[in-house]
C-alpha positions as CSV (number, residue, x, y, z in Angstrom):
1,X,26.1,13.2,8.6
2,X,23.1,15.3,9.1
3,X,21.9,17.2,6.3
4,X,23.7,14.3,3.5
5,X,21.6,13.2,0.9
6,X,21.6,9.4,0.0
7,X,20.5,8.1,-3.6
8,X,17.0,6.8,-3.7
9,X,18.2,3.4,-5.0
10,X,20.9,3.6,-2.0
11,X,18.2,4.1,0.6
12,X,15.8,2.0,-0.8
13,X,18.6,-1.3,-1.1
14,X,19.7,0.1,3.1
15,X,15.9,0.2,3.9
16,X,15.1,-3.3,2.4
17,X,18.2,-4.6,4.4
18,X,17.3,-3.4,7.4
19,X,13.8,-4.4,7.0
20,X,11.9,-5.1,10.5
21,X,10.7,-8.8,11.4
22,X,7.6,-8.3,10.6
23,X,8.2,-7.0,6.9
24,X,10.5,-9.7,6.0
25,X,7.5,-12.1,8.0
26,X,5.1,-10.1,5.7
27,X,7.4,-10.1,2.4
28,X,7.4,-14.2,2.7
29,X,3.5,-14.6,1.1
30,X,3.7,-10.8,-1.2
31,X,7.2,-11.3,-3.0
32,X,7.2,-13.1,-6.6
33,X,3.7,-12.9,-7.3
34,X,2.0,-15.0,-4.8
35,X,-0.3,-13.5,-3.6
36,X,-3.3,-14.1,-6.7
37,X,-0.8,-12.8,-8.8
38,X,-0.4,-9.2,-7.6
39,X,3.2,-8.1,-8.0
40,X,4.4,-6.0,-5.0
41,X,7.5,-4.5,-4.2
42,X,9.2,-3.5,-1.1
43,X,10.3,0.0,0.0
44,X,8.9,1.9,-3.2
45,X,9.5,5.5,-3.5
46,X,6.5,7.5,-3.8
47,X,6.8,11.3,-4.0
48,X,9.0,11.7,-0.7
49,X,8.3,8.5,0.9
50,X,9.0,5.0,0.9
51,X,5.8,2.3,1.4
52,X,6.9,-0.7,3.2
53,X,4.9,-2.5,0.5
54,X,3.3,-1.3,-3.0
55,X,1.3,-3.0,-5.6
56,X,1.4,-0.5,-8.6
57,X,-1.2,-2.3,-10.6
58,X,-3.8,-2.0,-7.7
59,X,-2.7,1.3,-6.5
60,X,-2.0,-0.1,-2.6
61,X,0.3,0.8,-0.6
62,X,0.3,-1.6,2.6
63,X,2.4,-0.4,6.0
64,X,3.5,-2.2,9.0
65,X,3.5,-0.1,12.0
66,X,6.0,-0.8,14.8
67,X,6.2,0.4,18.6
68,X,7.3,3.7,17.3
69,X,3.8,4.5,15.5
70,X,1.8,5.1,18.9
71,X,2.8,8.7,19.5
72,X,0.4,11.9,18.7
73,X,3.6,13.2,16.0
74,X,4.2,9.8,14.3
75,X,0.3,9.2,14.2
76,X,0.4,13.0,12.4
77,X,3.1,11.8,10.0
78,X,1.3,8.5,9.2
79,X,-1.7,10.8,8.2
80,X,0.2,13.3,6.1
81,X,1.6,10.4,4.6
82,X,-1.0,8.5,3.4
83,X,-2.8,11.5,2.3
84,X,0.0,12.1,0.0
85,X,-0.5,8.9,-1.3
86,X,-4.1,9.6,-1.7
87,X,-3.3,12.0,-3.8
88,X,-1.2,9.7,-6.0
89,X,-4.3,7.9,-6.6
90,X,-2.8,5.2,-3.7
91,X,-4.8,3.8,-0.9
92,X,-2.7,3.1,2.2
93,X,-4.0,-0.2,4.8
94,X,-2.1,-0.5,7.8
95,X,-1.1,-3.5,9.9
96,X,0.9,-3.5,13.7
97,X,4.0,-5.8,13.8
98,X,2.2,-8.0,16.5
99,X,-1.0,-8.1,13.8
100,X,1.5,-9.5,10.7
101,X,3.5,-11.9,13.8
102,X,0.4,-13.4,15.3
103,X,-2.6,-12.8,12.4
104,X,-0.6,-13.1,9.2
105,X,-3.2,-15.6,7.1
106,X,-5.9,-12.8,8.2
107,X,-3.3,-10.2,7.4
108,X,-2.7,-11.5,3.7
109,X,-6.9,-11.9,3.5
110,X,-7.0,-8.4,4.6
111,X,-4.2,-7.6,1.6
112,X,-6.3,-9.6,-0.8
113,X,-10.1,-8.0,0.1
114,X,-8.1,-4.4,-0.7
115,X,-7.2,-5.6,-4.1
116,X,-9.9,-6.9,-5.3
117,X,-12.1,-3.6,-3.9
118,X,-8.9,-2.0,-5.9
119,X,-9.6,-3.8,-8.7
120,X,-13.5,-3.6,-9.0
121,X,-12.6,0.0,-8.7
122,X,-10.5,0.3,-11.5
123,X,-12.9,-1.8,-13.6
124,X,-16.1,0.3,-13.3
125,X,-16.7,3.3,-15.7
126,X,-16.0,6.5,-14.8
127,X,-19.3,7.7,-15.8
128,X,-22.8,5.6,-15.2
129,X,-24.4,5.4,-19.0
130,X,-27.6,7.1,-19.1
131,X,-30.6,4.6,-19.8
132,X,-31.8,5.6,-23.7
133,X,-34.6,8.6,-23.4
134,X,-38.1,7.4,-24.7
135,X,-39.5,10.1,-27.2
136,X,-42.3,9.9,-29.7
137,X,-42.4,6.8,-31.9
138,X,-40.4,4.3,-29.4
């Protein structure tokens, strides 16, 4: 079936299903809002991928890398990818399986330290205001 293209909504319901361990580990503390609030959702479509995780408010897209991300062309593709995402205005953090299996409270603090640095982002003016010039009669 090379070559067939499946619907997004189609790929994104088989991806969700056939989510590894470690993103339905990961999905647990993220899903309905509890993580301070910060809505996520699972294999989002961005441009011509899918983030394992995105939080759309915070512009963060968070992946969990298996086995298969250890070789010079995945680690190629990971990079293309999240530069893409870059470009969307995202910011991509990455996690290993074994990281979200054996680490996951300092995997969520991790989650949570990118939001708020997301957020304080968002916040700040785009421009610094110039302090008011001192002419004659101040």
């Amino acid at each position: 079936m090379r070559g067939v293209r499946i619907p997004e909504t189609k790929r994104a319901r088989a991806l969700r299903r056939d989510a590894s361990d470690a993103e339905r580990k990961l999905w647990r503390p993220l899903r309905a809002r509890s993580l301070n609030g910060y809505k996520f959702v699972r294999q989002e479509r961005i441009g011509p991928y899918y983030a394992d995780f995105a939080c759309h408010e915070a512009k963060l897209v968070v992946e969990i890398d298996g086995a298969t991300h250890s070789t010079d062309a995945e680690l190629a593709k990971d990079r293309t990818r999240a530069a893409f995402m870059a470009r969307q205005g995202y910011r991509v953090i990455r996690f290993t399986n074994l990281e979200v299996y054996e680490q996951l409270d300092r995997v969520c603090e991790a989650i949570l330290a990118a939001l708020h640095e997301r957020r304080s982002l968002a916040d700040r003016p785009l421009s610094v205001p110039l302090p008011a010039l001192r002419g004659e009669g101040s």
